[in-house]
VOGU-3710 file (C-alpha; in Angstrom, 3 decimals, decimal comma):
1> xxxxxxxxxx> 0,000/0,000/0,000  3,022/2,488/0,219  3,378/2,422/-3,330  2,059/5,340/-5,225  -1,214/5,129/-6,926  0,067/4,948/-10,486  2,053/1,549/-9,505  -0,919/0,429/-7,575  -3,425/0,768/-10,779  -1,053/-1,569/-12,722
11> xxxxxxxxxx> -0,657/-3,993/-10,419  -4,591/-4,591/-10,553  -5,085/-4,056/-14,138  -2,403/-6,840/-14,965  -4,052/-9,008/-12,009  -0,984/-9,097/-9,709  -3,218/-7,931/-6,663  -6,837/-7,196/-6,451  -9,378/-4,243/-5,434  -10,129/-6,430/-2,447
21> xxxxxxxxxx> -6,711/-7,471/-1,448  -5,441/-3,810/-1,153  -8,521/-2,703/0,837  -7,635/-5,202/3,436  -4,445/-3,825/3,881  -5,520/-0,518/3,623  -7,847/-1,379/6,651  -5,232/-3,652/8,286  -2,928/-0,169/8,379  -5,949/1,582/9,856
31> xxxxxxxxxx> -6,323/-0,867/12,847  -2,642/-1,143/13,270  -1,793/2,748/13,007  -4,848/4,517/13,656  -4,665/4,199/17,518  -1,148/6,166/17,458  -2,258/8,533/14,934  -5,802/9,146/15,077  -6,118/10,175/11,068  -9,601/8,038/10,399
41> xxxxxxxxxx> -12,916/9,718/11,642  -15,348/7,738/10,099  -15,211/4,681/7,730  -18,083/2,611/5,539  -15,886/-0,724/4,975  -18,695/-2,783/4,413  -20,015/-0,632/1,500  -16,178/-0,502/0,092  -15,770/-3,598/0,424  -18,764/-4,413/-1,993
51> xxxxxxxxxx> -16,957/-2,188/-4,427  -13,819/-3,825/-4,371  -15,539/-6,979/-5,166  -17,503/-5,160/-8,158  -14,241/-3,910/-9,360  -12,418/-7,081/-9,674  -15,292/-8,703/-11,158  -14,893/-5,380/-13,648  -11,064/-6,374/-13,783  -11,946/-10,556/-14,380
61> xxxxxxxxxx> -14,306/-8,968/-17,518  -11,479/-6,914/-19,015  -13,079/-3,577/-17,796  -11,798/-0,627/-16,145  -13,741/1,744/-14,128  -11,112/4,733/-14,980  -7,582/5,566/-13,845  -8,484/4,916/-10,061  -10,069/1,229/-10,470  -9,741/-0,553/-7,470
71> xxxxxxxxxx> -7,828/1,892/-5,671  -8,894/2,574/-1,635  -8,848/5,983/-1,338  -10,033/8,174/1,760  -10,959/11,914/1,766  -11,007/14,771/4,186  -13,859/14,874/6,369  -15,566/18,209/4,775  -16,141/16,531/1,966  -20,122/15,620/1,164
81> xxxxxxxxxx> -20,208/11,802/0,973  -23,967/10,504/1,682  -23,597/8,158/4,014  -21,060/10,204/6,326  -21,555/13,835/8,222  -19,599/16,085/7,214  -19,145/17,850/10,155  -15,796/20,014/9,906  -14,789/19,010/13,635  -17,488/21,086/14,828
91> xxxxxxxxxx> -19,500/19,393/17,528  -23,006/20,956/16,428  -23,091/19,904/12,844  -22,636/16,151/14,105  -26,060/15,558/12,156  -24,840/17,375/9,113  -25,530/14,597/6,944  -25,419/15,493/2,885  -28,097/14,286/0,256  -25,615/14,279/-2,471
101> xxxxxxxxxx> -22,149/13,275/-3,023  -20,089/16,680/-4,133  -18,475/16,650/-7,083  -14,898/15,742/-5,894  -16,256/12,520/-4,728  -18,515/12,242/-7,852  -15,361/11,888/-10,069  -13,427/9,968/-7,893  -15,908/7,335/-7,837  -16,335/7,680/-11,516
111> xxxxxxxxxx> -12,740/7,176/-11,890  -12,964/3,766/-10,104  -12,131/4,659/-6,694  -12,954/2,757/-3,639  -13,516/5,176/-0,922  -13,895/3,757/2,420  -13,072/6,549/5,190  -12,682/10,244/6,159  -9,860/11,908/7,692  -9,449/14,149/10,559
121> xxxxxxxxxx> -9,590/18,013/10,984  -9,303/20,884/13,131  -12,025/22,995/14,169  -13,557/24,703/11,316  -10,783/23,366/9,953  -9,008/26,872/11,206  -5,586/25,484/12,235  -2,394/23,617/11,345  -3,308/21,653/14,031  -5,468/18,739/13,092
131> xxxxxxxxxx> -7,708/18,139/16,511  -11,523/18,967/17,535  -14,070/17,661/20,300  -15,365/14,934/18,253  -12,823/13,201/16,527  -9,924/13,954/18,990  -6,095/14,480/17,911  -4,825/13,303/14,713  -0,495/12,780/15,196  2,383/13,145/12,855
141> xxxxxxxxxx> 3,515/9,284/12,047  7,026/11,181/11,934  6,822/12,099/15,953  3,510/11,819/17,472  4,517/14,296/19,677  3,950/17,264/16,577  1,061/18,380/14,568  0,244/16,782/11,172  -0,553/20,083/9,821  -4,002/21,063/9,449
151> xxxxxxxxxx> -6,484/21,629/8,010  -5,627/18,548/5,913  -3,684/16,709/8,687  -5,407/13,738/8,270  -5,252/13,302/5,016  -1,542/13,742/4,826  -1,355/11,057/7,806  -3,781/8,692/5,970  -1,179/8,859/3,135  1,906/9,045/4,887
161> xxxxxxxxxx> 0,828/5,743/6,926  -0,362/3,377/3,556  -4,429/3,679/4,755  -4,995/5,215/1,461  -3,661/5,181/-2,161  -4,912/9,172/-2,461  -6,048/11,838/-0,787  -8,451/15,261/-1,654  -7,838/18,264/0,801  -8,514/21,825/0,779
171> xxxxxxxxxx> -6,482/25,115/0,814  -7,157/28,373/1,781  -4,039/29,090/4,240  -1,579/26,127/3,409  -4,564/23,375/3,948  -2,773/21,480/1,747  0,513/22,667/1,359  1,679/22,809/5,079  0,133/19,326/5,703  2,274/17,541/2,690
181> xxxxxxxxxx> 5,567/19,664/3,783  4,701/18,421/7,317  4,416/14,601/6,796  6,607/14,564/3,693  3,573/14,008/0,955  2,905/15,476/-2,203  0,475/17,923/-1,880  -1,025/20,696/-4,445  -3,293/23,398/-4,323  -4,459/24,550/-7,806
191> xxxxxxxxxx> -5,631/27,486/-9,334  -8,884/29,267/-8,182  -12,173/27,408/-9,324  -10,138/25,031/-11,460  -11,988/22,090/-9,251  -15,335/23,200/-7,817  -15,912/23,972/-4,188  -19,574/22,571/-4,224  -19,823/20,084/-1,970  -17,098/21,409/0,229
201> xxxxxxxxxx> -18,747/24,230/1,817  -20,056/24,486/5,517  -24,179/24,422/5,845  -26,304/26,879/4,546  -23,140/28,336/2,714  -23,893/27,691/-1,198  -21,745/30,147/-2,614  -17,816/29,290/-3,444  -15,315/31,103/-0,661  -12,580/33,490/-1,606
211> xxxxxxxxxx> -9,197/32,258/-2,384  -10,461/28,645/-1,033  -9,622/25,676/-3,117  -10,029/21,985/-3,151  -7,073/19,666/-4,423  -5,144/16,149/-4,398  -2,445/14,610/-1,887  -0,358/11,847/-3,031  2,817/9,588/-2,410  3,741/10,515/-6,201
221> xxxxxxxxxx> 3,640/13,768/-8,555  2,224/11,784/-11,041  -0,551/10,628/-9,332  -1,120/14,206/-8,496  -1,153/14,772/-12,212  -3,423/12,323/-12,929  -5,848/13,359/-9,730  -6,072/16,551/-11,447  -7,522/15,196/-14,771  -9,965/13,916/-12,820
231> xxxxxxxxxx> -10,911/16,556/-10,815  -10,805/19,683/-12,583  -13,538/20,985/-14,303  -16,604/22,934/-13,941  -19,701/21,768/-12,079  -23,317/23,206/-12,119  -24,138/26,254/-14,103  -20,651/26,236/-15,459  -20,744/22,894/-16,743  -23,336/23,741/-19,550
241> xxxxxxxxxx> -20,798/25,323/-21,598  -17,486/25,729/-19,842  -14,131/22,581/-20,194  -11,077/23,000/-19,379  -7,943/22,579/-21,114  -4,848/22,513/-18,907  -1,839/23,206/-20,866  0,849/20,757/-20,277  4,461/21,542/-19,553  6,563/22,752/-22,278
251> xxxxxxxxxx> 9,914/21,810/-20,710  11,114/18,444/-20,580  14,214/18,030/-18,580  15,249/20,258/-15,520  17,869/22,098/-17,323  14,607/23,508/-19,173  13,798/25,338/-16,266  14,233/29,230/-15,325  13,378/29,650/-11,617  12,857/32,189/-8,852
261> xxxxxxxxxx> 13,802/31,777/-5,653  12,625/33,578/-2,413  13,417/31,631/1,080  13,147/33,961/3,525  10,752/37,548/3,909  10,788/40,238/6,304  7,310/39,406/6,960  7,676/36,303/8,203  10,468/34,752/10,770  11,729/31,547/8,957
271> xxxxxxxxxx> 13,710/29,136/10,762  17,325/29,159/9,534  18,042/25,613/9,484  14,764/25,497/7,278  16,046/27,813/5,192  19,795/26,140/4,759  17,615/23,201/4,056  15,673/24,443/1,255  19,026/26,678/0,209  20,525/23,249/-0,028
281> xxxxxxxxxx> 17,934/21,843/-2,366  18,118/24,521/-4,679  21,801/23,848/-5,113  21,461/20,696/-5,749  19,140/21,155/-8,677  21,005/24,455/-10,141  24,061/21,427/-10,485  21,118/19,380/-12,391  20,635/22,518/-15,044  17,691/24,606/-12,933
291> xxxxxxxxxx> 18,618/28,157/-14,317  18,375/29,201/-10,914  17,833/33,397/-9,832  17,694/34,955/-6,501  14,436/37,512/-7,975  10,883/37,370/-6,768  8,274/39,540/-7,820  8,905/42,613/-7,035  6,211/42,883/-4,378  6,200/44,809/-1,141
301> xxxxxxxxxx> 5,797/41,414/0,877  4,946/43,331/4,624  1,946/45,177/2,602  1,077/42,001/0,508  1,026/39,911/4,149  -1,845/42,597/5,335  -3,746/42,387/2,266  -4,147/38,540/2,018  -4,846/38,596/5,383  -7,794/41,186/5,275
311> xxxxxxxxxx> -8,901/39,355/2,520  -8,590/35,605/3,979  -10,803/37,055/6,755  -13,291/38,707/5,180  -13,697/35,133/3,252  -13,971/33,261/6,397  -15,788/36,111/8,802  -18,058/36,007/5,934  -19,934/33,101/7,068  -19,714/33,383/10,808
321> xxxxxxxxxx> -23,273/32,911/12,576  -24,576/36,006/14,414  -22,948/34,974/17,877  -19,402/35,185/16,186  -19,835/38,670/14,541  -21,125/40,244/17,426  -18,079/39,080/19,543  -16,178/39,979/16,536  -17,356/43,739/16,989  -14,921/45,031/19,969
331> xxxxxxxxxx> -11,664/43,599/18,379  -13,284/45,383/14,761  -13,802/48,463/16,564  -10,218/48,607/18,007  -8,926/47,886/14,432  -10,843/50,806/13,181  -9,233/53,087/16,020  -5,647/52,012/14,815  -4,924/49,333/17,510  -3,259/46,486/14,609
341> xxxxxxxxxx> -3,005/43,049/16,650  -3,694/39,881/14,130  -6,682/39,109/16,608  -8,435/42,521/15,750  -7,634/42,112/12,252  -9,619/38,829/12,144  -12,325/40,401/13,865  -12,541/43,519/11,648  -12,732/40,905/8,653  -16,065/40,000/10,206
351> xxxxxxxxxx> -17,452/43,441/10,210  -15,584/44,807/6,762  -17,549/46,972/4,379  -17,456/45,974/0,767  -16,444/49,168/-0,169  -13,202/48,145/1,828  -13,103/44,573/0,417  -13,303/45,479/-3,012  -10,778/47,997/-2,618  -8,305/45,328/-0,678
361> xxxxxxxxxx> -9,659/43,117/-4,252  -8,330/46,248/-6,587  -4,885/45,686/-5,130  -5,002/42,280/-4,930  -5,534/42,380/-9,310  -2,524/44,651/-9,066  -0,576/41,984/-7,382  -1,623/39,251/-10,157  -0,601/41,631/-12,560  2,859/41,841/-11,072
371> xxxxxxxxxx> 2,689/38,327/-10,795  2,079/37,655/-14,485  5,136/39,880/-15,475  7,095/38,332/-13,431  5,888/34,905/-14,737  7,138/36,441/-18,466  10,651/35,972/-17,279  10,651/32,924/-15,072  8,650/29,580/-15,446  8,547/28,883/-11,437
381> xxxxxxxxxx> 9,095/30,374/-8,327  10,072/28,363/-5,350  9,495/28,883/-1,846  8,932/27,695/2,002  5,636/26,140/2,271  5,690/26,945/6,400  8,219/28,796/8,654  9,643/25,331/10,255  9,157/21,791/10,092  6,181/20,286/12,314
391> xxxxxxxxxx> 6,082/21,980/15,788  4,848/20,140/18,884  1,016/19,940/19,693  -0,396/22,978/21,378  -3,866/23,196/22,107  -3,801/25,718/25,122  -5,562/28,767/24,264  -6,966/30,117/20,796  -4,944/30,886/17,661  -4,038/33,780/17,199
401> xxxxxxxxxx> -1,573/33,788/20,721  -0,029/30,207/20,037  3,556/30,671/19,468  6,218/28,054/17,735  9,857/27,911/18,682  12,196/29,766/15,438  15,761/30,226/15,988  15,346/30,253/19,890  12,841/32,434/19,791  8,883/32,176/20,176
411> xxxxxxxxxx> 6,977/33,673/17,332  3,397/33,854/16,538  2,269/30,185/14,934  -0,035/32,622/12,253  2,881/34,588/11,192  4,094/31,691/8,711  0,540/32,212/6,553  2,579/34,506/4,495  3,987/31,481/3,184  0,739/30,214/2,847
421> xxxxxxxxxx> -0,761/33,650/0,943  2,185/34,172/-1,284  0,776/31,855/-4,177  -3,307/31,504/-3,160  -4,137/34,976/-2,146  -3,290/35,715/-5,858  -5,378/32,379/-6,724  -2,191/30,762/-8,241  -1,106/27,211/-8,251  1,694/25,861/-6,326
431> xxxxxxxxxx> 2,503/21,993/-5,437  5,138/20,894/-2,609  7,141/18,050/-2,915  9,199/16,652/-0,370  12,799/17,064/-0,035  14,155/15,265/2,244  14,458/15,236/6,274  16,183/18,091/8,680  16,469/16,721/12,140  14,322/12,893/11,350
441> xxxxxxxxxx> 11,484/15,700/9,718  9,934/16,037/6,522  10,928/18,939/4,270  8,638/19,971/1,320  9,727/22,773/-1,158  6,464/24,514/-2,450  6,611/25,461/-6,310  4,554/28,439/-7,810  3,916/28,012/-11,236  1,293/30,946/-13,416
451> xxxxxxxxxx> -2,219/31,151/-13,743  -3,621/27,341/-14,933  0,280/26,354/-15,269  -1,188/24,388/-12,765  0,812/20,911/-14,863  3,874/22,604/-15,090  4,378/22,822/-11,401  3,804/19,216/-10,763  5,861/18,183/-13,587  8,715/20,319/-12,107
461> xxxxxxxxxx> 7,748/18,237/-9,112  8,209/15,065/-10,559  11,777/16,118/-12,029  12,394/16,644/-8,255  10,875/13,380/-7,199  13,241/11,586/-10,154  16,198/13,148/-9,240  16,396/13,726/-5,652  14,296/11,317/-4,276  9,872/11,317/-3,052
471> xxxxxxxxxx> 8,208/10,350/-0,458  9,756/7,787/2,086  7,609/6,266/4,696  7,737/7,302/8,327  9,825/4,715/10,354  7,927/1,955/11,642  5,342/2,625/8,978  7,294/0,639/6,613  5,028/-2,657/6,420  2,537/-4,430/8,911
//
């Protein structure tokens, strides 16, 4: 089961294994792991199963279901899956049980998939934490004594640990990103509204969410690749007349490749041996060929910080039931009088005018636009996809006045959701792949590519994954 999807479709198409046999072991991982790591919420294994059976009977007839046939695959728990709640770790939507699958699992299943669980989130899934009242804490398989990452922490562990041949997460601040460079899976967040949100919104919310997107883990670049030929396209209204057409990569070999590179930000305290790390990395591949620069866009990155993060609130705040605004209106008022703490900025997302948001909006076009010229001249940019590798659990206390241990130093945990903003406040996508361990922890290296390039960022990915090694599974996660 720790091989990646792609290798795990052939080996049921030519009959070497079955559907069945690899959902047994996917489910023999779960009750062997699951106690340590807590990355299952809730699971149908009856009903998958019966699919398994179906598809090897589909297999036995010379039929395929799609590129997923036979695979068990699980999927984050705010995902609509009748059957399941879909309760986003919140103990009040418990009975939040969907009439229709959304359209993520829709082409999954069409695809061939077996699903047969969810995975664990945080609250709201508001954290990089992955822990709630109803499903408990979900561990790193790396140290149990760290975070997963969040929001998608359990569907990085689910990977991570051979429960599940794929994953689908979703991004808004890292979701994805900080999850897969935390547990040392692929992970990639994709342009704005190239997958639909529908069936990945909280209740009562039928409208897609501001800089929010839904996307594929993996053990494999590829399979990311081929996750995202499943996945993307439009859905509802959209879907009368709308297709997409990704454009593939046009370079071939990593010596085709002319790349930014921007590791560290005065808005943002990065841990140096992070940085070293990742400095190290981009060495390596500038002595494969990478046509490697030191430019970025040229960006105020303190001012772009404050703009994602008015925006990223007024997203979320958006939604927030009439309880949460009002006690949003003291720390909105204090932002309005000039007192600028992070928690008064969240709260004045709550209460901001659209007057305000569009204008945040204007300048946010004005950063794309940057963006795009700076795309003109380079085919990547590559980053940090967090400030650090996977801190230790901290539950005490709300967000916003959690610190994490940088250089020595205690800095506030939200501070590293510039790395998080850089690419998907501007609605561009960006994949991390791992690199390799500091100190017996996953490293990922996130990769920006342009607007749709969304192909040319995992295939940079994959020249990564050929030449300096993927995923490797957590010790003691090895085999049964």
């Amino acid at each position: 089961m720790l091989k990646t999807a792609s290798e795990l479709a052939v080996l049921i198409s030519s009959r070497e294994t079955s559907a069945r046999e690899l959902l047994d072991e996917a489910v023999a991982r779960y009750e062997a792991f699951n106690p340590a790591v807590n990355a299952i919420t809730e699971s149908r294994i009856e009903v998958a199963q019966n699919r398994a059976l179906a598809a090897d009977e589909a297999t036995a007839q010379g039929e395929s279901w799609g590129p997923f046939h036979g695979l068990p695959v699980t999927i984050k728990e705010a995902y609509d899956w009748v059957g399941t709640p879909s309760t986003w770790g919140n103990p009040k939507w418990v009975n939040n049980f969907p009439d229709v699958d959304s359209p993520s699992v829709e082409r999954l299943l069409g695809a061939g998939a077996v699903i047969w669980a969810k995975t664990n989130v945080p609250y709201m899934l508001a954290d990089w934490q992955s822990f709630n009242d109803l499903y408990g804490c979900t561990n790193n398989p790396w140290d149990l004594a760290r975070t997963p990452g969040g929001s998608s922490g359990g569907s990085a562990v689910s990977l991570a640990t051979g429960m599940a041949a794929l994953e689908i997460g979703s991004d808004i601040g890292a979701s994805i990103r900080n999850p897969a460079h935390y547990c040392g899976v692929f992970g990639h967040k994709p342009t704005m509204d190239l997958i639909p949100q529908q069936g990945h919104t909280a209740p009562g919310v039928d409208t897609a969410v501001d800089i929010a997107v839904v996307g594929p883990l993996a053990r494999s670049a590829k399979d990311l690749d081929m996750a995202l030929s499943v996945l993307a396209g439009p859905a509802g209204f959209d879907a009368t007349g709308y297709r997409v057409d990704l454009p593939h990569s046009t370079r071939e070999s990593l010596s085709d490749y002319r790349v930014g590179v921007l590791l560290d930000t005065p808005a943002c305290k990065t841990a140096t041996p992070l940085i070293d790390h990742l400095q190290g990395t981009v060495d390596q591949l500038a002595g494969l060929g990478v046509q490697v620069s030191s430019a970025s866009p040229r960006i105020d990155q303190v001012e772009f910080f404050e703009n994602y993060l008015l925006l990223l609130r007024a997203a979320t705040g958006a939604s927030s039931n009439d309880e949460a605004c009002t006690n949003a209106l003291p720390g909105h008022e204090a932002w309005e009088r000039g007192e600028r703490t992070y928690r008064n900025l969240v709260d004045h997302g709550t209460h901001m005018t659209h007057r305000e948001w569009f204008g945040l909006h204007q300048q946010r076009e004005r950063y794309r636009q940057q963006w795009a010229r700076y795309f003109d001249e380079f085919d990547l940019l590559l980053c940090p996809a967090a400030a650090s590798t996977a801190f230790p659990h901290d539950h005490e206390g709300e967000r916003p006045d959690r610190t994490i241990e940088i250089d020595g130093g205690q800095e506030p945990v939200v501070d590293q959701l510039f790395w998080a903003g850089w690419s998907c406040s501007v609605y561009l996508p960006s994949t991390v792949a791992p690199v390799g361990l500091l100190e017996g922890l996953p490293v990922g290296i996130q990769i920006v590519a342009p607007h749709l390039h969304d192909r040319r960022s995992i295939h940079f990915a994959s020249l990564i994954e050929r030449e300096l090694g993927g995923f490797v599974p957590p010790p003691g996660y090895e085999s049964l």
